[in-house]
N, C-alpha and C positions, 0 to 999 in steps of 0.2 A: 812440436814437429808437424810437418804437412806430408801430405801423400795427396797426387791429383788437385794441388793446392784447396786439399780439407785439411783441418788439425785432426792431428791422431794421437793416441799414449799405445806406445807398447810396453806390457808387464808379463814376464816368460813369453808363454807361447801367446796369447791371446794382445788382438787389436781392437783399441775402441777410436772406432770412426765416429768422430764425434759430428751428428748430422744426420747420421744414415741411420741409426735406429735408438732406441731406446735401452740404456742398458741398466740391470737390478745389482743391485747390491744386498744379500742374506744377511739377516740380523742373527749372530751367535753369540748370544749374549750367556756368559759362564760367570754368572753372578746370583747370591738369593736372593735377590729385592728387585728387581729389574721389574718394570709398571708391569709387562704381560705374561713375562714366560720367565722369572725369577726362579731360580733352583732347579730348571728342568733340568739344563745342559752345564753344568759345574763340577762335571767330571769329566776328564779326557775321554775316555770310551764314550759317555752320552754326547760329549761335543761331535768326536769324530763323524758319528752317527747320523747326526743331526745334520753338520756340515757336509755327510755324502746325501741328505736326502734336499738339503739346498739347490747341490749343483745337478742332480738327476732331473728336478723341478725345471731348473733354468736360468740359476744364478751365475752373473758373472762374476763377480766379488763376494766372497766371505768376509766380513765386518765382527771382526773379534773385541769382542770389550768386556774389562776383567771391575768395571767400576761402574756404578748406577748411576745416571743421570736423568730419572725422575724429579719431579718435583719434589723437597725435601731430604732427595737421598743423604743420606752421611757420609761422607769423605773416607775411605779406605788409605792405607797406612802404601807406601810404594811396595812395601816388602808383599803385604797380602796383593797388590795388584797383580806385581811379576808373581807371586803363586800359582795364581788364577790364570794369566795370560799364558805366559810360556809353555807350560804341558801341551796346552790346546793347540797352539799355533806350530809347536814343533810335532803333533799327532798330525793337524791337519797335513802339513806340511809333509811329510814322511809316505802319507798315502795318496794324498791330491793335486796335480799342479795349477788349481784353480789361483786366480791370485787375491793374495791375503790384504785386509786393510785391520789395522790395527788401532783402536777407540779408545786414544789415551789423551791426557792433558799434559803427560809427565815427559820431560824430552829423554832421561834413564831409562822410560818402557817403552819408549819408541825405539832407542836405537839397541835394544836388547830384545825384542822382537823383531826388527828388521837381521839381526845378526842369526837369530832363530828360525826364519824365513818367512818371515813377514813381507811385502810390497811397498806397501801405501802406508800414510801417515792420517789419521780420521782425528781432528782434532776442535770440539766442543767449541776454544775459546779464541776459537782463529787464530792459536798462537799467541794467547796473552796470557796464560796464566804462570808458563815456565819461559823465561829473557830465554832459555839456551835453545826451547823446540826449534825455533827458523833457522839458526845458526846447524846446528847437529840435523837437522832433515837436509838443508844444503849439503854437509860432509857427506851422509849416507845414499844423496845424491836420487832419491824415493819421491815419488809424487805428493801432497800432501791435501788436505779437501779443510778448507778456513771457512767455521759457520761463526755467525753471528749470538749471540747471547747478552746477556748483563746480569751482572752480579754470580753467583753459583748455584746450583743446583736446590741449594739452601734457599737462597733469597733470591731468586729470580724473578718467580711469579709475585714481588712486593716491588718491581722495578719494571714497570710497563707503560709508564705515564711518558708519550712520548711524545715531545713537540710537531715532528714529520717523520712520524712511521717509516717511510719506504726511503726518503730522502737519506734518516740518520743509519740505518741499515745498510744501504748505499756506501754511504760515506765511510762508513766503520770498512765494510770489504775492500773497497778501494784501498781506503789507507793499509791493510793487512796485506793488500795485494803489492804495493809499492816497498813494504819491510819484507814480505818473501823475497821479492829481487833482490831488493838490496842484501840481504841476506846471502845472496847467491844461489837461490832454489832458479830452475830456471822455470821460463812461464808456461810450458806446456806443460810442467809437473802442479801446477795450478786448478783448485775445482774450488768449487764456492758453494755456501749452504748457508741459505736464510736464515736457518731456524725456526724452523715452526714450534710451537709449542715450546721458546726458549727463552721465558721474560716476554711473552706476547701472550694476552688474552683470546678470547674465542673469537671477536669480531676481527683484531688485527691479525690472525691466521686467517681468517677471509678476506682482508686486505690485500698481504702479501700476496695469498694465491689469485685473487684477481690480477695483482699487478706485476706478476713474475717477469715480464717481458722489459721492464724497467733493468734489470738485471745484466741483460743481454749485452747493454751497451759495455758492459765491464770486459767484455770479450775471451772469457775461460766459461771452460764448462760449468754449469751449473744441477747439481744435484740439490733432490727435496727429500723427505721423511715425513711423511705423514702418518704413515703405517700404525693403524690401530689407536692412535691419539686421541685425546681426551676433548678436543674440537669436536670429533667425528661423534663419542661416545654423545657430545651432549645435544646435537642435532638428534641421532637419533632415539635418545633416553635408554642408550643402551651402556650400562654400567661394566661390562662386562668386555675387556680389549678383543677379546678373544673372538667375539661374535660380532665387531664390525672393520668383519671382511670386505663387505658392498658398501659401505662408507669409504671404506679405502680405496677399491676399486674407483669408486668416482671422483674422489681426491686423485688421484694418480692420473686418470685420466683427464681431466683441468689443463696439470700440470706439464702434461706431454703436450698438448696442447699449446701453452705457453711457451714452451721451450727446452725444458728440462730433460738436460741428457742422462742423467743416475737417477735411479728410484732407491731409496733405501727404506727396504719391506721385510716383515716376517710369513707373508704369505707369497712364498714365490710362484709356486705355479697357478696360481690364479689371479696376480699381475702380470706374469707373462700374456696372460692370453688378454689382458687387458694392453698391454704393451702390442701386441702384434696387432690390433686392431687399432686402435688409435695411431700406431704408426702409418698403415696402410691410407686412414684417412690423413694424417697431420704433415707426416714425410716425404709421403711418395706422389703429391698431386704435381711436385715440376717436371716428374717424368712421365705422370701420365695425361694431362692436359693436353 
């Protein structure tokens, strides 16, 4: 949809003018193995929690996901996912009308947390690991965000040998972007996500983020996740996700930079303030020149 002929998404109350600022997406990750914050928030009451200290921060999306996709994770059963998902998203959901995206592969946990009151559809394998996720996002008629990857969670980081990095990246989103439509998703429910750290090495996550602008030409929003990654950890020998915040900070900033309308972070209120500053230089120089 356009507004003032910019594209927009509206989800409840909230408009994301895609162009005019930068907007975050909260990581609530209600899982015990998740790389940084596994086990904290894997009860309804600590989700809720967590998820009101997101939006206080200055999240526009809560990003609920009930499965790990670290490196190596193991595969969780549907029944344990919807476990894990549903309590959270129907707690957030009951006290917040922040809007919810939902961090599944499965098209059953998508359309059972959208029923629950979920939004958004946050999906790992841009729609290729379930034939029905594009078809059923279509019905439920919910925006959906197609990153990039290869192989699973399992074997990802053993599938990184890439003829043209940004080219086959490229090519992979295109083509997922062309089965959304066809699917019937329409194109303003469309957001795209590289994947960093998804079957890419340390130097091809410096790739990507050099060349984010490559991207653009696909013409849907584009969100990144860099947030505490194991890139960041290994520049700066800091083993420890938790304590590279300033890694992140300047990963995110790159990235707005380039173009990138969604940040999907654990540290909200201190991408924000990296968000408002890099806006005011990146955004706003056609109105103030």
């Amino acid at each position: 949809m356009m507004t003032n002929n910019k594209p927009y998404l509206k989800i409840r109350d909230s408009l994301f003018l895609w162009g005019e600022r930068t907007y975050l997406m909260g990581v609530l990750n209600v899982t015990p193995d998740s790389f940084s914050d596994g086990g904290e928030f894997n009860t309804p009451a600590a989700a809720l929690a967590q998820a009101q200290r997101l939006v206080d921060a200055g999240a526009d999306i809560i990003d609920i996901g009930g499965q790990s996709t670290r490196p190596g994770a193991q595969l969780v059963s549907e029944a344990e996912e919807l476990q894990r998902v549903l309590p959270v998203v129907e707690a957030v959901r009951s006290s917040l009308n922040v809007p919810i995206s939902v961090d599944t592969n499965r098209a059953s946990v998508a359309e059972k947390a959208v029923a629950a009151g979920a939004d958004v559809v946050n999906d790992i394998s841009g729609g290729t690991f379930d034939p029905d996720m594009l078809p059923v996002v279509a019905q439920l008629h919910v925006p959906i965000i197609l990153m990039h990857m290869r192989g699973t969670p399992q074997t990802m980081q053993q599938l990184t040998d890439y003829q043209d990095l940004i080219g086959e990246i490229y090519q992979f989103l295109e083509g997922q972007i062309v089965a959304a439509l066809a699917a019937g998703i329409e194109r303003s429910h469309l957001i795209i996500d590289p994947g960093i750290g998804f079957a890419k090495t340390f130097e091809q996550n410096l790739s990507i983020l050099r060349q984010l602008p490559t991207f653009q030409a696909l013409d849907v929003p584009l969100l990144i996740g860099v947030s505490r990654k194991s890139f960041i950890g290994h520049i700066l020998n800091q083993p420890n996700p938790k304590n590279r915040v300033w890694g992140t900070a300047a990963a995110c900033c790159s990235a707005i930079a380039a173009g990138a309308e969604l940040l999907r972070v654990h540290d909200v209120l201190e991408m924000r303030d990296v968000s408002l500053v890099a806006d005011a230089i990146w955004r706003k120089s056609d109105n103030n020149d």
